[in-house]
N, C-alpha and C positions, 0 to 999 in steps of 0.2 A: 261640262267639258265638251270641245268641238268632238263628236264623230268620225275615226279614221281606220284606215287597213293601215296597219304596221306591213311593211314590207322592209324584207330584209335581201340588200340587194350586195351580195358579196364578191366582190370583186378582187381580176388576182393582183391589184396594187393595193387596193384601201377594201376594210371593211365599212357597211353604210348601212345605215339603218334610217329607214324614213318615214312619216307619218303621212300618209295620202288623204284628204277628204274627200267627203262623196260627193263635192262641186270639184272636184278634180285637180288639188293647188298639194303641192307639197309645204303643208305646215310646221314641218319638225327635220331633222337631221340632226344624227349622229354619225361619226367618220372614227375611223382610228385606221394604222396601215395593217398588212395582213404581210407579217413574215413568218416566210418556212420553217420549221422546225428544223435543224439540222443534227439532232441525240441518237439519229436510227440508222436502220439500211440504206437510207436515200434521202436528197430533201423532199420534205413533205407539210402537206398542209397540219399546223396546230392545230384539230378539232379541237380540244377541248379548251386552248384558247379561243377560240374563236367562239364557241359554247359560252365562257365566260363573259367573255366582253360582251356578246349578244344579249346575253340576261341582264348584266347592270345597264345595258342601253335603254333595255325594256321598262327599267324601274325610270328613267327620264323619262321616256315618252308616256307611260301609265303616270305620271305624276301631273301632265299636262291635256293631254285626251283621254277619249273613253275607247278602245279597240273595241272592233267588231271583226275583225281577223286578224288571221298573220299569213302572210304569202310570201312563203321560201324563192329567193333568185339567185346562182348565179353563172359562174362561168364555166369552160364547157372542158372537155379531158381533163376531168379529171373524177374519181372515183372512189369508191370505199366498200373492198373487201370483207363482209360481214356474216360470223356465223349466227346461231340464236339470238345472240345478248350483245357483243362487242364486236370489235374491227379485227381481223385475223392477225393484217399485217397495216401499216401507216399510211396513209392516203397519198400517196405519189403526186410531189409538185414535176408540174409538167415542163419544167424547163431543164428534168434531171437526164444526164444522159447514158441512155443503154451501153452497155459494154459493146464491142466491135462487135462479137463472135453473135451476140443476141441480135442486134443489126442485120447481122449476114442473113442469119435464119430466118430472121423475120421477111425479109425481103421476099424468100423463094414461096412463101405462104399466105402471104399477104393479099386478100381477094380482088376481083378484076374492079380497076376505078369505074367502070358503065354499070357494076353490081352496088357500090357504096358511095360512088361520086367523093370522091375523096382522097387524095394521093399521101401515101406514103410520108411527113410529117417530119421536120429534125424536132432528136430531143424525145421526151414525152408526148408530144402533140396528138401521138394519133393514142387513142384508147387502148385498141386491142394489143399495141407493142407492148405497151406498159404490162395488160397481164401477163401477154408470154411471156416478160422478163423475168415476173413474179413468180409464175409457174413455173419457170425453168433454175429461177436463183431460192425459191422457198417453197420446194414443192409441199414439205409436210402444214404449214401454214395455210399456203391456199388451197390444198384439200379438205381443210376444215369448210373453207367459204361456202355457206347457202346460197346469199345473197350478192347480188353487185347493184349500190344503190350509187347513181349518180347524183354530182353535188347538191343540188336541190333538197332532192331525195335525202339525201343524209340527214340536210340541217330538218326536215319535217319528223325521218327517225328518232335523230334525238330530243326534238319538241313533243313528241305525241307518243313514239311505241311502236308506231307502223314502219311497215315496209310497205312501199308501191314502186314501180316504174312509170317513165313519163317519157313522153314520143320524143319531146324538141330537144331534151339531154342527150338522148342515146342516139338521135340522129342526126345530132351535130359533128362529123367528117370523125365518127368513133371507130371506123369498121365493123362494125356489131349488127350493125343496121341496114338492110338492103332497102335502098332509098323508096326504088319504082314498086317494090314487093309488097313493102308497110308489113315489114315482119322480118326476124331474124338473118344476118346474113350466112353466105356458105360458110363461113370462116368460123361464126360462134358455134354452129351446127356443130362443124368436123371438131371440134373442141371439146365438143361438153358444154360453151359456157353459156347458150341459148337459153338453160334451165336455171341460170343463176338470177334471171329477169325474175322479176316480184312482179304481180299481177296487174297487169297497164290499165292507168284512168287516167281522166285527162287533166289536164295542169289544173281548170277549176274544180275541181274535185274536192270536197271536204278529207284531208284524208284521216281527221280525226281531231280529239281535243286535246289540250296539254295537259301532260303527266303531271301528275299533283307536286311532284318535289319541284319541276320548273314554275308550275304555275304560282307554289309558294314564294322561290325565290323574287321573281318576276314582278311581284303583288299583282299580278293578274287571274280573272277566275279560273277554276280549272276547267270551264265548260267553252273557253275560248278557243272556236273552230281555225285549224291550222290546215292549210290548202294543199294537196299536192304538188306544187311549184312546176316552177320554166327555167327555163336557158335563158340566161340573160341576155344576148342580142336577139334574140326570138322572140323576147318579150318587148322590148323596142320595136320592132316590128310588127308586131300584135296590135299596139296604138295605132300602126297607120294603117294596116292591114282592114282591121275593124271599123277607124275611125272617117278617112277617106272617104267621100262618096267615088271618085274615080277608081277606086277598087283596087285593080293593079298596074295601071296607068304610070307608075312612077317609080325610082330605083333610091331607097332608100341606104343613107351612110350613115351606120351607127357607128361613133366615135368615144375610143377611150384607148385604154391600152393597145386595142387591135381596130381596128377601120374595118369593119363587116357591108359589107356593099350585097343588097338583095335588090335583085330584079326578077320576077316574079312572069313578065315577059320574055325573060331569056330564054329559047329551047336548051333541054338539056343536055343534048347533042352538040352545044358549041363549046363544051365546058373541054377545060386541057387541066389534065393534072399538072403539067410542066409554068404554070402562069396561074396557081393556087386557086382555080376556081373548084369551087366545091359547091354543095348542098347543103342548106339546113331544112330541116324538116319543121313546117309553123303548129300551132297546136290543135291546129284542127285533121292532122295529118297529113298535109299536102306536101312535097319538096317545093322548092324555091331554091334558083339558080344564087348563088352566091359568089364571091371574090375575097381574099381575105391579104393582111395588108397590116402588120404591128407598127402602124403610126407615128405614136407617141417615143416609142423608145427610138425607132429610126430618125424620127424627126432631131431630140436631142442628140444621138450619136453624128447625126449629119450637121448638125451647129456648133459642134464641139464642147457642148454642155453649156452652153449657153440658152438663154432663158427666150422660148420661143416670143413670152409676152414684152419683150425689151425691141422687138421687130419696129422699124418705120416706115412712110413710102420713100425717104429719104434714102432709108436704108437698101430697099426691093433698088429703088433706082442704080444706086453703085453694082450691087450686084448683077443685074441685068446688062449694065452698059459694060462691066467689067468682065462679064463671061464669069463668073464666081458660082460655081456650079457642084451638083452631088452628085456620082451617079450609085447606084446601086450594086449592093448594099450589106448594113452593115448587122445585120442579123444573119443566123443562119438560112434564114429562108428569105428566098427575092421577092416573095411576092408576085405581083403580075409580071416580072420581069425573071425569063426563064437562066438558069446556071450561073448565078452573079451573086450565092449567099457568101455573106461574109469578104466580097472584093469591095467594099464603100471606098469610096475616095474624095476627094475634093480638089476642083482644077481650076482654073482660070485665076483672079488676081486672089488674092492673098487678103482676109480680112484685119482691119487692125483691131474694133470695139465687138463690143458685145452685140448691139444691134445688127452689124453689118453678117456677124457669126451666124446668128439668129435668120436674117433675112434666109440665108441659102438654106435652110433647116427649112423654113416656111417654105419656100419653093421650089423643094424637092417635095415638102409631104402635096401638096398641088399637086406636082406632076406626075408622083407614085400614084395618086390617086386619080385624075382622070386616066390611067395606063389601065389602072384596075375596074373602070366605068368602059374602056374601050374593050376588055378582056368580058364581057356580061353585055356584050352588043347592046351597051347605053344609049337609047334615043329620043325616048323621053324626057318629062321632068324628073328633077332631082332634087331631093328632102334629106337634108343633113339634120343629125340629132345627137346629140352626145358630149362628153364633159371638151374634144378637143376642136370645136366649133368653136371656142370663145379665144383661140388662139389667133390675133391678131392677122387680117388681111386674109386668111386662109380661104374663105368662102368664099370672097370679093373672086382670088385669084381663082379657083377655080371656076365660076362663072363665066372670067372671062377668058378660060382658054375651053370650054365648050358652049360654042355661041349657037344660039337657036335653041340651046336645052334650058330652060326657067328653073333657075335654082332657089330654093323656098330654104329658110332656116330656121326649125325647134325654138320658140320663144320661151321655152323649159328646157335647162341645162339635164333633169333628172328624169331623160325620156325611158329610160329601162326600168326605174320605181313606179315612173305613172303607167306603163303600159303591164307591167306586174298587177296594179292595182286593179285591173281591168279583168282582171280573171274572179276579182269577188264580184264586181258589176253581172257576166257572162252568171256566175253561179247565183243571184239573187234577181237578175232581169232585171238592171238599174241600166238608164239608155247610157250608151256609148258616146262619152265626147268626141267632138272633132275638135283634133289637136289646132293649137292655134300657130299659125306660120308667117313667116314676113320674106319676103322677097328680098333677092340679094342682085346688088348693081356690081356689076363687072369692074374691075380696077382699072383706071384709069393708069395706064403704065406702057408707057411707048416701048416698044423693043421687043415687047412678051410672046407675041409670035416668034420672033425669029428666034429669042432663045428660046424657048420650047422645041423649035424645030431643028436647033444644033443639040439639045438634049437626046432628043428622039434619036436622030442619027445615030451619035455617040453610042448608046445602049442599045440598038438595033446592029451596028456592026459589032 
């Protein structure tokens, strides 16, 4: 049987499990979708579904390859409250939202954005809201909590037994984290909840083997080394970060639910919390300038549920000639575009099909997204990776509405598993691939300036 990392790359739309080999190709996947619980206090992530499905995943993939690890990934606010043995209280899906009066409070304590790089969040978004909520609505509960293990973290607790912390969870825009300090912020200090960290190794990190009941169920051995884990757009990042010879030369778009824009070049002083720029912290400790930007769901809310992949150039053309435009936007938070959550609209002609729906969908996520490449003083090249690159025209069009920046595109759809997988490489000194990229031609679409440049306007007054 071929040789692979199990990488378990969970994400908050779909669960994914993937078989990486040591030539660097994703030979296996499994998918199923990842919904909330909703039996508790709040919606919250299913551990122990997700526990489940993970293990019968495992028995496919152990039926076909041989593991020589397993490397926990995924996405970022979100948490799990844990004393000795179990979870205090439910692992908070981050799209739940705070009551006013915990809002209000939060706001006045909330620590300074040049300490955490990171603004204030709608929703669950930001980490530390979530515990004050918990700690204000279940004080006897999260008195119990020793531990606060980010999602990573978790799924490696429940695989192995251990508790550890890891840099790129907790320094993903949690508030916990004082970005420039590389160590606790004022916020978790004045809390208490500094002490609830479990002792920090780095994502390649063995953090132990699997528990003999998982390892049973699993039919895998029990001596099968389970990693410390990453942040899942930090582990995207890790591939180029690592893999690049130009180093940090380029502003990388991890695409999936959220559009994570690092540039790496950006000083940190140009970041605004009002136009979503944040920090992620990479796993070697560094920050890195970031922009953030939920894509996929804006995108379909802005085509009216219409199917991005239905898009033509037929289609782009009516739209452009028609003025058929998005502006921003239709989630609570604008993105690179300051005080506009939740005002989305759609102006100019009136589409009749699906396609034509679709086109305006594709060329707003375009324009949201060089908005969010202009917000990270974008002037470099640009490396797109992620499941929402394969959404028709999208790459083309941003190319050509930033001319003179070479836009390169991911010829792996699964850049967050393979660059996960890179953390067994780092811990075993297996060399580092270099991702493979192809160049993207700018679309061929008359008009594209001008409406981008009645776009601009519009959204700037």
């Amino acid at each position: 049987m071929t040789p692979c990392i199990a990488v378990i790359d969970l994400g908050k739309t779909n669960l994914k499990l993937a078989a990486v080999s040591l030539d660097h190709r994703v030979i296996g996947r499994w998918t199923a979708p990842n919904r909330p619980g909703r039996d508790g206090p709040y919606p919250h992530l299913d551990l122990d579904g997700v526990i489940d499905w993970l293990v019968e995943a495992l028995t496919g993939l152990v039926a076909a390859h041989e593991v020589l690890a397993i490397v926990p990934c995924g996405y970022g606010s979100t948490a799990g409250l844990v004393d000795g043995s179990s979870l205090v209280l439910p692992v908070m899906d981050y799209e739940a939202e705070p009551p006013a009066d915990i809002a209000e409070t939060y706001a006045g304590i909330a620590p300074p954005f040049r300490e955490v790089y990171a603004p204030t969040n709608p929703a669950g978004l930001t980490l530390a809201r979530q515990m004050f909520w918990q700690a204000q609505a279940f004080p006897e509960p999260f008195a119990r909590a020793q531990h606060l293990l980010t999602l990573p973290q978790l799924l490696t607790w429940r695989l192995t037994g251990r508790m550890v912390g890891e840099v790129t969870s907790l320094g993903a825009q949690t508030h916990l984290w004082a970005v420039t300090a590389g160590g606790p912020s004022s916020l978790a200090v004045a809390r208490g909840w500094d002490r609830l960290t479990p002792p920090m190794q780095p994502a390649w990190s063995i953090a132990g083997t699997l528990l003999p009941s998982v390892a049973a169920r699993a039919g895998l051995p029990p001596s099968t080394p389970v990693l410390v884990g990453i942040h899942d757009s930090n582990a995207n990042y890790l591939r180029y970060r690592w893999g690049l010879p130009e180093g940090g030369d380029f502003t990388l778009m991890s695409t999936g639910t959220w559009l994570i824009s690092f540039n790496p070049a950006c000083p940190l002083d140009r970041l605004e919390p009002a136009r979503d720029t944040n920090t992620n912290t990479d796993a070697d400790g560094h920050p890195v300038a970031c922009a953030r930007f939920m894509v996929s769901r804006e995108t379909a809310l802005a085509a009216g549920g219409a199917d991005p992949g239905a898009v033509t150039p037929q289609d782009l053309h009516w739209a452009v000639t028609g003025g058929a435009m998005a502006l921003p936007a239709f989630t609570d938070s604008g993105g690179p575009v300051p005080c506009v959550g939740g005002r989305g609209r759609r102006i100019g002609a009136a589409p009749d099909t699906e396609g034509q729906r679709a086109a305006i969908g594709v060329l707003y996520a375009a324009l949201m997204s060089t908005r969010s490449l202009d917000a990270l003083d974008c002037r470099g090249g640009i490396v797109l990776d992620g499941g929402f690159i394969r959404t028709p025209h999208y790459a083309a069009l941003l190319a050509a509405l930033r001319p003179g920046q070479p836009v390169r595109v991911s010829d792996e759809p699964e850049g967050t598993a393979l660059g996960a997988a890179l953390l067994w490489h780092r811990q075993t000194d297996l060399p580092i691939p270099r991702p493979s990229l192809t160049d993207v031609a700018p679309v061929d679409l008359p008009g594209l300036d001008a409406y981008a440049a009645r776009w601009r306007s519009l959204i700037e007054g």
